[in-house]
N, C-alpha and C positions, 0 to 999 in steps of 0.2 A: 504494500500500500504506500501512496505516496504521501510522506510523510507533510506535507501544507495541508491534507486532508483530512491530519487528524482532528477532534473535537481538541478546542486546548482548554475547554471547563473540563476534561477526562485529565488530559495533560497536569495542569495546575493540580487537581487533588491528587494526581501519582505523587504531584512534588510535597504536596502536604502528608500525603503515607511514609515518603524518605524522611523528610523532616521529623514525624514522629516516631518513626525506627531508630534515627541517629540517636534522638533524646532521650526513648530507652538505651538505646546500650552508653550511652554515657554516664544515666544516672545509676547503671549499673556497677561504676567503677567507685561512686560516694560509699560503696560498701567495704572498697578495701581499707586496710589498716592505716594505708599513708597515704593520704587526698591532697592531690596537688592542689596549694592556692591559689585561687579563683576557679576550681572545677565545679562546685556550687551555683557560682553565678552563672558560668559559661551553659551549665545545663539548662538552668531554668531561661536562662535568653532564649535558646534552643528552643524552647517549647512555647516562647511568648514570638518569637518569628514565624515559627509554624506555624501558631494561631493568627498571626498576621495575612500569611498566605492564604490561610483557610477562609478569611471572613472577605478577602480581595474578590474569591470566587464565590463566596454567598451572596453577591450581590445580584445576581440570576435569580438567587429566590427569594430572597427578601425585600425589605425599602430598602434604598440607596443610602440611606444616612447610617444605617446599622456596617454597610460595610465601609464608609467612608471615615465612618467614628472609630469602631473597633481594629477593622484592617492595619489602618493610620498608628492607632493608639498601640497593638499588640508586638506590632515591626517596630517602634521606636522607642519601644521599651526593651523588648530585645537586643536589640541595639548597644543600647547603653548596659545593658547586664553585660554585654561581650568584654563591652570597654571597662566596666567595673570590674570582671574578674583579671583581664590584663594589672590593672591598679593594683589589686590585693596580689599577682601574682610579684609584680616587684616592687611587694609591699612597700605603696608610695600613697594606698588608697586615703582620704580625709571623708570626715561625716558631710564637705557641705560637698563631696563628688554627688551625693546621693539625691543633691536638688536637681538634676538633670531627669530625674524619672518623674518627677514635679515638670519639667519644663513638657518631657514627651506627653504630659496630659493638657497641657496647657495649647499646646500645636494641633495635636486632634480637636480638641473645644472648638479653636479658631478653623481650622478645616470645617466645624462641622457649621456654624456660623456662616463661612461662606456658604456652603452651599445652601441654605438656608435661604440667604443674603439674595442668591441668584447668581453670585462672581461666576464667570465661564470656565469649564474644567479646568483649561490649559494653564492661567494663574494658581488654582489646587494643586497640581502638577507640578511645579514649577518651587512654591513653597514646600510639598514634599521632597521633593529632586534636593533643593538647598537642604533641608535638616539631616534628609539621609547620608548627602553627603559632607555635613557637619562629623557625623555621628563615625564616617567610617574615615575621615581622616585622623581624628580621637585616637581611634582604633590605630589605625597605621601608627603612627606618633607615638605609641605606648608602647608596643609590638616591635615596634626597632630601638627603642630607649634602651641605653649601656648593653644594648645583646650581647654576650660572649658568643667567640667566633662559633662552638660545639651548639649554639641554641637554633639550629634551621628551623625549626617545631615556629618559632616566633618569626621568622624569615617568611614561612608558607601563610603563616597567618594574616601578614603584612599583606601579600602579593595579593590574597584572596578577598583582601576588604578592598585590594584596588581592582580584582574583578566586580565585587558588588557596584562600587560607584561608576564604570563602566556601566552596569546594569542599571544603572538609575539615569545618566546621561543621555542612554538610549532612550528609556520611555520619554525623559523629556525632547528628545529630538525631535522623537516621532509625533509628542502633538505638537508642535512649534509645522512641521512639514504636511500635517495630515488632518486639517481639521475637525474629517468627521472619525477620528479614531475612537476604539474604546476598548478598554480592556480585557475583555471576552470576548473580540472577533477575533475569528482565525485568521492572522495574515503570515507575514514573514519576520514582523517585529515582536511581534508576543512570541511567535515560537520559539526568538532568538531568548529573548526576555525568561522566559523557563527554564529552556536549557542553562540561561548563566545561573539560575534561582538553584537549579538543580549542580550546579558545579561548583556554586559557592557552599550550597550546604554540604558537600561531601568536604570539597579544599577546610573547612571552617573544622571537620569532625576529625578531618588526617590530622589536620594543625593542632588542636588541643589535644589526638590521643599520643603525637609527637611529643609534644610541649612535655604530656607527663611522663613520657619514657625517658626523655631526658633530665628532670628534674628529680624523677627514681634514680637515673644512674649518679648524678650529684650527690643523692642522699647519701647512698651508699658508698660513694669515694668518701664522703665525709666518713663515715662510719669505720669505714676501712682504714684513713689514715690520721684518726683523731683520738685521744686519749680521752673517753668517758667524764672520766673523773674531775680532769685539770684545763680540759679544754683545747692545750695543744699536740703539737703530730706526735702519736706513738712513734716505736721506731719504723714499722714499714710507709709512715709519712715524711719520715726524717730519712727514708735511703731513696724516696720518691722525689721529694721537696731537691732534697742534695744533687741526687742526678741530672735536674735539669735548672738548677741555681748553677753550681762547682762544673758542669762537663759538659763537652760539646757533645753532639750526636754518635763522633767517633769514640768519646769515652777519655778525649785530652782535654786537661783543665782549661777554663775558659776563664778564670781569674787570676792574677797575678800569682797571688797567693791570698790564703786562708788561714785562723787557727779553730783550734775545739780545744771547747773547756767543760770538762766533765764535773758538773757538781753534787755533792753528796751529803744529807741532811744528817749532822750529828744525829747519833745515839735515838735513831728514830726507833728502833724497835724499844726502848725503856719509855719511848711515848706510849707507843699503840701498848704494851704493858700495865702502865700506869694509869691512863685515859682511858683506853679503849679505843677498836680501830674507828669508828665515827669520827671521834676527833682527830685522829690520827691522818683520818681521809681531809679533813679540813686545815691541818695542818699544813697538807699536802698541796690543796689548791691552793692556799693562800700563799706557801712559797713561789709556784707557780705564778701565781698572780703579781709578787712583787718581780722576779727575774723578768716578767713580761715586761713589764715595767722600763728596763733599762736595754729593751732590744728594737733596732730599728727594722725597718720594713721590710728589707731583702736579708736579716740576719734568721735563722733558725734555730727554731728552741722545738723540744722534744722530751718525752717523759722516759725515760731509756730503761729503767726498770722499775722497782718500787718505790724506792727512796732515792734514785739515780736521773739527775736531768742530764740533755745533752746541749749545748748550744754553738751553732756554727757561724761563725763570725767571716762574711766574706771582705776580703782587701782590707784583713786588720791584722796589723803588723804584732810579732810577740808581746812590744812593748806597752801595746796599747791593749790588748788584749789582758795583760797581767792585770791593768792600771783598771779593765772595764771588773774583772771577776774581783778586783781585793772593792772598789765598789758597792759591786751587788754582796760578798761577804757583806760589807760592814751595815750596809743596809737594813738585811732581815737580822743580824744579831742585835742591831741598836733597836727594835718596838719588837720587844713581846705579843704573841698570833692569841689574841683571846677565845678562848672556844669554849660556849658554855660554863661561864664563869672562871674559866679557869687562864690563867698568865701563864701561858706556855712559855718559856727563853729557847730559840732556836739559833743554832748555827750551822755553817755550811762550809766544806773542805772543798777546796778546787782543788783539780788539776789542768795545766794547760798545754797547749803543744800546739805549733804552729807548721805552719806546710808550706814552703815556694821550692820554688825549682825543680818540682819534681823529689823532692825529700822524702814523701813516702808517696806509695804507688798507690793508695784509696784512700779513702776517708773510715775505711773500717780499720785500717792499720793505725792511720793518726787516730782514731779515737781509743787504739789499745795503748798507744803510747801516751794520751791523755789518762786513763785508766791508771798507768804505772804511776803519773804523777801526784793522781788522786791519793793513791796506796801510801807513798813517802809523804804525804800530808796527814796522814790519818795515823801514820807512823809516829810524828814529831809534832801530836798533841791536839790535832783536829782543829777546826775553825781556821785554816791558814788556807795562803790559796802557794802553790809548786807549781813552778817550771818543767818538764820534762828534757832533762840535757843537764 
C-alpha cells in the first residue's frame, strides 16, 4: 500500500501506543535499586507527551477546545518534565525551575482564549511553534552543559530535541505555505510530522536508557575505586588514578619527577581497643579529612590499608615533599579528633621517597621504599616523618 494513503488518525495513535510502551518500560526501570537522576521526571514527561499526542488526534471526536487545551497543555508539560529531569540529573535543579509547568498552563489558557477569541489557527501555531521550541532548546542547553566526553546518552539527547524543533518548524511552515491545512488531513506534511513524532520518541527513550547505563557505569567506577569509609581512592583507585596522572600510554613517566609518602596513624589499634572500632572508623575519616586538606588537585591521596594512607605528590621535589608531610604530621597531632565525647591525641609516622630519572621502575617499588621509610620512623619513636636514603 502506498504509504500517502495511509489514515494518519491510525498513524498518530500507533504513535500514541509507542509512546505508551516506551513509558512502561521506562517506568519499569524506577524499580531498580539505583535510579538514575531525573529518571522520574523523564518518565512521567513521557506519558504527559503521549497524552499530548493523544488529545492532538481526539480532536476528530471531540470539540476542538478539548484538544486545543489539553493536547497544548499535556506536550508542554512534558516538555519541561524532560528538561527538569536533565536539571536534577546534573543536579543544578532550583524550586522556582518548577514555575515553568505554571507557565505551560498559562500558554494552553491563552491558546484556549484565542480560539475562543476567533485568532486564525496559523497565529495558535505559531505561539505553539515558539514555546515548543523555547522548551526544546532548554533541553539542548542542559543536555550538552559540562558533558564528559564518555556521556553520548546526553549527546543523543541533544541531537533528538533538535529533531523535535525540526518537527515543530515544519508544522509551522506548513500553515504559513498552506492555508487550508489541518492537522488530520492526510498529506505529505503530517506524514513527515509522525514519522519525526515517532523518531523523537524512540531517539528520547535510547537517550535516557543510555544516559542510565552510563551513569551505572560511573556509579560503579566510583564504587570500584573509592574507599567507603574515608571517601578517597582505595588502592585499585590509586594504581588507576596513578597510571594515567604518572604514565604515558607507553607506560614512560610523563612527569618530571614525583615523590610518595606513606602515612601511618600511631598506635591505632590501642584506639579501636580502647574506643571501639566506631570511633576508631571516625578517627579514621577524620585523619583522612585533614591530609585532604593539604593536597592539591592533581596530587593523590589513597587509603592503602587500615591505618595506612598513600599520597602521591606529582612535580614535588624530596624537599618539598618532606616540608608538605612534617606539615600534615604536625597538623593532626596539634587538635585532638573528638568522637563521642571522647579527646582522642592522634599522631602520624611518615615515610617519604621521591622518584626522577627513572630511580625506581613503578610507583609500587617507590611506594615499598616509602614503606621502608615508614618502618625507620616507627622504629625511632613514631610521630616523625623519614626520608628513604
Amino acid at each position: 500500500m502506498d504509504i500517502i494513503h495511509l489514515d494518519i488518525k491510525s498513524m498518530m495513535l500507533m504513535c500514541v501506543f509507542i509512546g505508551f510502551l516506551i513509558s512502561g518500560g521506562l517506568a519499569a526501570l524506577l524499580r531498580d535499586r539505583y535510579v538514575c537522576p531525573g529518571m522520574p521526571y523523564w518518565v512521567i514527561g513521557f506519558c504527559f507527551f503521549t497524552l499530548g499526542i493523544f488529545f492532538a488526534v481526539y480532536r476528530a471526536y471531540a470539540p476542538l477546545w478539548v484538544s486545543v487545551f489539553f493536547g497544548n497543555l499535556f506536550s508542554f508539560i512534558g516538555a519541561n518534565l524532560l528538561w527538569l529531569g536533565l536539571l536534577k540529573y546534573n543536579q543544578r535543579i532550583k524550586p522556582f525551575h518548577y514555575s515553568m509547568l505554571a507557565f505551560s498552563l498559562l500558554v494552553a489558557t491563552l491558546l484556549l482564549f484565542m480560539l475562543n477569541a476567533g485568532v486564525p489557527e496559523i497565529r495558535r501555531a505559531e505561539l505553539v511553534s515558539f514555546v515548543f521550541n523555547m522548551q526544546s532548546l532548554l533541553c539542548i542547553r542542559e543536555a550538552l552543559k559540562d558533558r564528559a566526553k564518555y556521556e553520548s546518552g546526553r549527546l543523543m539527547f541533544a541531537v533528538t530535541c533538535i529533531l523535535a524543533t525540526t518537527g515543530s518548524l515544519l508544522r509551522f511552515l506548513t500553515y504559513q505555505y498552506e492555508p487550508s491545512y489541518s492537522l488530520l488531513s492526510t498529506n505529505i506534511s503530517n506524514l513527515l510530522l509522525v514519522f519525526n513524532a515517532i523518531i523523537v520518541l524512540l531517539g528520547l527513550s535510547f537517550s535516557i536508557m543510555l544516559i542510565t547505563s552510563q551513569w551505572l557505569q560511573q556509579k560503579l567506577a566510583a564504587f570500584a575505586s573509592y574507599d567507603a569509609l574515608t571517601g578517597i581512592y582505595n588502592r585499585y583507585g590509586l594504581s588507576e588514578q596513578s597510571s594515567t596522572t604518572l604514565f604515558n600510554a607507553d607506560g614512560k613517566l610523563s612527569v618530571t619527577h614525583y615523590s610518595v609518602a606513606m602515612l601511618d596513624i600511631d598506635f591505632f589499634k590501642k584506639i579501636n581497643d580502647d574506643y571501639g572500632h566506631p570511633v576508631g572508623d571516625a578517627v579514621l575519616k577524620e585523619v583522612a579529612a585533614r591530609v585532604r586538606q593539604n593536597i592539591r588537585h592533581h596530587d593523590i591521596l589513597a587509603r592503602y590499608g587500615g591505618e595506612e594512607f598513600i599520597a602521591v605528590l606529582p612535580e614535588t621535589s624530596i624537599t618539598d615533599a618532606l616540608n608538605w608531610a612534617e606539615r600534615v604530621r604536625t597538623q593532626v597531632a596539634a587538635q585532638p579528633i573528638e568522637v563521642n565525647q571522647h579527646a582522642i591525641h592522634v599522631t602520624l609516622s611518615i615515610g617519604v621517597v621521591d622518584l626522577a630519572e627513572g630511580k625506581y621502575a613503578s610507583l609500587e617499588e617507590a611506594i615499598g621504599k616509602a614503606d621502608i621509610a615508614l618502618y625507620q620512623a616507627k622504629e625511632n619513636g613514631r610521630n616523625q616523618v623519614r626520608r628513604f636514603g
